[in-house]
C-alpha positions as CSV (number, residue, x, y, z in Angstrom):
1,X,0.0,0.0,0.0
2,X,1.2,3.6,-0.9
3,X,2.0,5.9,2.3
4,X,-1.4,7.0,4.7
5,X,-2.1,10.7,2.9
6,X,-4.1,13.6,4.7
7,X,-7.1,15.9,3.6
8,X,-6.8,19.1,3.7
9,X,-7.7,21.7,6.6
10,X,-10.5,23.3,4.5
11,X,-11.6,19.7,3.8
12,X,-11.5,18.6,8.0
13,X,-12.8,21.8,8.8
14,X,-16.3,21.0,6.6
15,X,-16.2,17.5,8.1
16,X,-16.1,18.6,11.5
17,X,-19.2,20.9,10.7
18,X,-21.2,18.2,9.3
19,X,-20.1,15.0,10.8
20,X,-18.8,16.1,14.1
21,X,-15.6,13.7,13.7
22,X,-12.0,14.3,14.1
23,X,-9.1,12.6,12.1
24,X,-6.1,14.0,14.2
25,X,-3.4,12.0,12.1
26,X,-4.5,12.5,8.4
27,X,-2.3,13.5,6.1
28,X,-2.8,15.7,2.8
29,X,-4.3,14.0,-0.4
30,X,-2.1,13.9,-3.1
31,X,-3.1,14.7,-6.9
32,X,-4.2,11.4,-8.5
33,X,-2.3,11.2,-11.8
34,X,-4.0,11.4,-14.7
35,X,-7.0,13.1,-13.5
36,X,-6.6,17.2,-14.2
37,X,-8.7,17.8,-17.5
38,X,-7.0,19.4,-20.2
39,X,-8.6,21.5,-23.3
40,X,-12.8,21.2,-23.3
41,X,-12.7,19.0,-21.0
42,X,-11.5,21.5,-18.2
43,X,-14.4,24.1,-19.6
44,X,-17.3,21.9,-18.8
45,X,-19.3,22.2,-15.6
46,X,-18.1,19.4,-13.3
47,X,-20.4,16.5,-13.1
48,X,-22.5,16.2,-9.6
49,X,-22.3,12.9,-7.9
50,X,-24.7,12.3,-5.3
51,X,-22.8,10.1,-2.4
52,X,-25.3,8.1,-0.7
53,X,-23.8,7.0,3.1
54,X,-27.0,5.9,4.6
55,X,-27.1,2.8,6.9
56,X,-29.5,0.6,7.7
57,X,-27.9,-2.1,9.1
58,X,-24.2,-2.4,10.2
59,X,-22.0,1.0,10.1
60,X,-18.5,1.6,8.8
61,X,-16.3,3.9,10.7
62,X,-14.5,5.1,7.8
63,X,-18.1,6.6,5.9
64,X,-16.2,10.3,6.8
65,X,-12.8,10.3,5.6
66,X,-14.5,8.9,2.6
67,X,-16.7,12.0,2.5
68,X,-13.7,14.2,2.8
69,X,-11.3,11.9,0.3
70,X,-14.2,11.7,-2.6
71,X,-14.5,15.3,-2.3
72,X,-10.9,15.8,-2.8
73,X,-10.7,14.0,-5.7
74,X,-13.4,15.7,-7.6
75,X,-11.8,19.0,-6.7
76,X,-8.3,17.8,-8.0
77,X,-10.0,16.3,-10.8
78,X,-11.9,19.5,-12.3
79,X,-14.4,17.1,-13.7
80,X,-16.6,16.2,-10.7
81,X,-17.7,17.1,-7.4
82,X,-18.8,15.0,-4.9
83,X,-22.1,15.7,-2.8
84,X,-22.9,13.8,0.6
85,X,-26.1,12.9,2.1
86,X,-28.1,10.3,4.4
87,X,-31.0,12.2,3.5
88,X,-33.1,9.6,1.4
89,X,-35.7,12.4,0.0
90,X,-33.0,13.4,-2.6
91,X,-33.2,10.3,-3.8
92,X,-36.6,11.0,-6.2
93,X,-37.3,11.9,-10.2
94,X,-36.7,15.5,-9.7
95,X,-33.6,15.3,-7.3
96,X,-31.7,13.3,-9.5
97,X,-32.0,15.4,-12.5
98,X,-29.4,17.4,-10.7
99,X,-26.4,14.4,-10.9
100,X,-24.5,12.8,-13.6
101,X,-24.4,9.1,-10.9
102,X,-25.2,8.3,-8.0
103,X,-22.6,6.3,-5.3
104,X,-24.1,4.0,-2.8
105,X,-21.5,3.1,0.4
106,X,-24.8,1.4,2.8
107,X,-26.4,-1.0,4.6
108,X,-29.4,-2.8,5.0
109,X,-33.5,-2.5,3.7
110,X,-32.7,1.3,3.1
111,X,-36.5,3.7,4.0
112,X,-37.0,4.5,0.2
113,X,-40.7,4.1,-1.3
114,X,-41.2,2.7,-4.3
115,X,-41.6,5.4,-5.9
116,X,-38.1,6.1,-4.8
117,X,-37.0,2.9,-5.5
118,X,-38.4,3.3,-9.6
119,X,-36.9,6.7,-9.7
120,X,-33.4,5.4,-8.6
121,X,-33.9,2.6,-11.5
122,X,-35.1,5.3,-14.3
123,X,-32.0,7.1,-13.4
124,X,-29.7,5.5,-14.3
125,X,-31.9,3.4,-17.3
126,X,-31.7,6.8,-18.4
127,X,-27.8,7.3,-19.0
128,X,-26.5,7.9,-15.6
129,X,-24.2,6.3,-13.7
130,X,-24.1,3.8,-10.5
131,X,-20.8,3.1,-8.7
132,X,-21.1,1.2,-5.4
133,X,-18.7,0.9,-2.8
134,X,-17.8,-2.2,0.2
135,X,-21.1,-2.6,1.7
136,X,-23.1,-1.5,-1.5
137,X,-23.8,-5.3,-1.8
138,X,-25.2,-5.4,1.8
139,X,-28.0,-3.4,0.8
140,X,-31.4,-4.2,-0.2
141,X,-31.8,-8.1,0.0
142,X,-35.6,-7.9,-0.4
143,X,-35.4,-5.6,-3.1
144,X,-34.7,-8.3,-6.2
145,X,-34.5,-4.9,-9.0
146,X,-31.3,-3.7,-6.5
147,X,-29.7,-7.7,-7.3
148,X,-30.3,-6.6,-10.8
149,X,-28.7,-3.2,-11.0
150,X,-25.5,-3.9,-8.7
151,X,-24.7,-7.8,-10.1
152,X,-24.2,-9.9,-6.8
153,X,-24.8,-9.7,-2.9
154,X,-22.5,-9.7,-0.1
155,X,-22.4,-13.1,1.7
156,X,-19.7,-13.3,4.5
157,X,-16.1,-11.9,5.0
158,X,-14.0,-14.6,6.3
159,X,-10.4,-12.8,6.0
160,X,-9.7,-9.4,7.0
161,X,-5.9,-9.5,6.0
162,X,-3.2,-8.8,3.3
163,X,-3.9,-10.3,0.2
164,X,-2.6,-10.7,-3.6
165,X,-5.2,-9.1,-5.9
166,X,-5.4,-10.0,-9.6
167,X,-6.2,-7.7,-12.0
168,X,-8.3,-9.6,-14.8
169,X,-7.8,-7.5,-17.4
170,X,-4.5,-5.2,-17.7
171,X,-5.7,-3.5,-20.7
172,X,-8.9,-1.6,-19.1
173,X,-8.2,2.0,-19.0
174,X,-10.0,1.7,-15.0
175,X,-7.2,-0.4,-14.0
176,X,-4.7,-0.7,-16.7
177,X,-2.2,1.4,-14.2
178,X,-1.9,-1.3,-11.7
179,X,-0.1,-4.3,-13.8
180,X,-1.1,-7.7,-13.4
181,X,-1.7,-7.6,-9.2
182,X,-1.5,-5.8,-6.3
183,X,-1.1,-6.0,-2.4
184,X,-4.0,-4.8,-0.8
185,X,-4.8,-5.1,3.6
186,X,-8.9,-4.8,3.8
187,X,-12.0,-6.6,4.9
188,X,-12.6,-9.3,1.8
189,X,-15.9,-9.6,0.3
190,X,-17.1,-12.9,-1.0
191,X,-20.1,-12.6,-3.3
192,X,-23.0,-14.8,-4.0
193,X,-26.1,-14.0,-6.6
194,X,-22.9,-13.2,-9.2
195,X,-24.2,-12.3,-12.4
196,X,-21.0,-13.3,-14.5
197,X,-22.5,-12.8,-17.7
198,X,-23.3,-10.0,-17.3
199,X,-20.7,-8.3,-15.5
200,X,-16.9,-7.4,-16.7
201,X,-14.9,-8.1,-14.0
202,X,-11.9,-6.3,-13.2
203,X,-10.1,-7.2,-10.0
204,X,-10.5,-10.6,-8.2
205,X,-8.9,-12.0,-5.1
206,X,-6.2,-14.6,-5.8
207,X,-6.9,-17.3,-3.6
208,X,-3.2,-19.0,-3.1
209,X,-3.0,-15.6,-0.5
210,X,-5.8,-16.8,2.1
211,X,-6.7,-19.7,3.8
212,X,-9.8,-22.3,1.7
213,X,-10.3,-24.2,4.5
214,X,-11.4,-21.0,7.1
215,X,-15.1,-21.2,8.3
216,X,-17.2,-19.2,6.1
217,X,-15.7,-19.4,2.9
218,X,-17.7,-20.3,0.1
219,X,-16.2,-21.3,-3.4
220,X,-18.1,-20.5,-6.5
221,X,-17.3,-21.3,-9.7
222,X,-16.6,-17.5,-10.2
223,X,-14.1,-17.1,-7.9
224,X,-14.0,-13.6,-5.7
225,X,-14.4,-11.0,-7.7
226,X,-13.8,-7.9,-6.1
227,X,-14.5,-5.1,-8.6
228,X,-16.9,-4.9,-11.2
229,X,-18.8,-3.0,-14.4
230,X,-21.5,-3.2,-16.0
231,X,-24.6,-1.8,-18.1
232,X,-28.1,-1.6,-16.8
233,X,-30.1,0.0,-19.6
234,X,-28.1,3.0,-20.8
235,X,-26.5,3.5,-17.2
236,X,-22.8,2.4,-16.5
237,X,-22.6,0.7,-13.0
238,X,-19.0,0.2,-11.0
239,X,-18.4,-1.7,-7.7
240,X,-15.8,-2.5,-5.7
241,X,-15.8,-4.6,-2.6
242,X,-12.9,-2.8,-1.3
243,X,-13.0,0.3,1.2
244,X,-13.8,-1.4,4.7
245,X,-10.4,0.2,5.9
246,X,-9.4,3.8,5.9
247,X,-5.8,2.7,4.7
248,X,-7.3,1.8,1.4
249,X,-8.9,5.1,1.2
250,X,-5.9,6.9,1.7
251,X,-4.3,4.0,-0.8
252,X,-3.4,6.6,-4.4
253,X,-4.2,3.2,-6.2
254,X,-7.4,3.0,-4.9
255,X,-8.3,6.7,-5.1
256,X,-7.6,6.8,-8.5
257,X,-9.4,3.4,-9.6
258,X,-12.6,5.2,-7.6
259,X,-11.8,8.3,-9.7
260,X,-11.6,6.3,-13.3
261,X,-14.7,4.8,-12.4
262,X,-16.5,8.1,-11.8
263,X,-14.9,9.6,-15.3
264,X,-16.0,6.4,-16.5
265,X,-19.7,6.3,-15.3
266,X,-20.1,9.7,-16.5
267,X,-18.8,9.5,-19.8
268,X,-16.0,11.9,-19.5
269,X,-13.3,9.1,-19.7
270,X,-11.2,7.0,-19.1
């Protein structure tokens, strides 16, 4: 993992005003390479990402570094800026014709209506983007549309350790920067309901790095995939099982994989 990096104090300051939390020993964000738009791209208006932090059920610790990181990146990138919420009523048809994609990091039967529910779906039917985060796939079990959208369901976490990551596919422009694997210390996902077929995944967990025989573990024909795309109607979706720990938000590999997947999602590259 690259060095722990720290947000700024205009960044912390805004997080203590609307989280009440303190992060005494974060250090500055760094540029993510790659990201600063050059020519027409740098005179559009950035894209407006609706991040989506509500939990229903379990709660990570690290939901407001993440705030602060995401909106980091956007600023650094030019292209996008982030904007945080638990409030579900900005979830409806009108809200959302203010964002380019939505992000999900929750938990649980989330209180949306239907209504609420159809309006998320349109969305990104539409065009619009849907990147999901860790616990993304621990979200909305009784809602069979949601299995549709995001592609697979969280179903246990037996290692929380260093692993060996592979990267399926070297030559997509999300991940093409990482090589063939990476080392990567986090909470690991397995994933049941996978829809393979229909799914392009990108990272998986290479299984000679943890223990088969551990209680819990379940091996599917797929494998562990970790991160994901894929198309639901005219929307691009992206998820990524990683992001339990705030080391791999602070990780510049993972902060730009999270930022190519927003460029991506929203059409402005990569």
């Amino acid at each position: 993992m690259y060095p722990p990096t720290k947000p700024s104090s205009e960044a912390l300051r805004r997080l203590s005003l609307c989280d009440g939390a303190a992060f005494g020993t974060l250090r500055r964000l760094p540029s993510v390479p790659g990201t600063r738009p050059l020519g027409a791209h740098a005179e559009r208006p950035p894209e407006r990402i609706l991040y989506f932090t509500y939990s229903a059920g379990y709660r990570h610790d690290v939901i407001p570094l993440s705030k602060v990181i995401l909106t980091q990146l956007g600023s650094n990138s030019g292209v996008f800026e982030v904007i945080a919420t638990e409030d579900t009523s900005e979830i409806s048809t009108e809200n959302l014709e203010r964002y380019a994609a939505v992000m999900f990091y929750t938990t649980g039967e989330l209180p949306m209506s239907d209504a609420q529910k159809r309006a998320l779906l349109n969305f990104v039917r539409s065009g619009r983007g849907f990147l999901g985060v860790h616990s993304a796939t621990d979200t909305f079990y009784t809602w069979p549309d949601y299995l549709d959208l995001v592609g697979g369901y969280f179903n246990d976490h037996p290692w929380h350790q260093a692993v060996k990551i592979e990267v399926v596919d070297p030559g997509d422009p999300l991940v093409a920067f990482l090589g063939n694997s990476l080392q990567v210390e986090d909470e690991i996902y397995q994933i049941s309901d996978f829809d393979y077929r229909g799914s392009r995944v990108l990272l998986r967990l290479d299984p000679s790095s943890v223990d088969l025989g551990k209680t819990g573990v379940h091996q599917r024909f797929y494998g562990w995939p970790l991160t994901w795309t894929r198309f639901y109607g005219e929307g691009r979706l992206f998820y990524s099982a990683l992001g339990h720990e705030p080391s791999v938000w602070q990780d510049a590999r993972y902060q730009r994989i999270l930022t190519n997947a927003i460029l991506w999602s929203v059409r402005r590259s990569p």
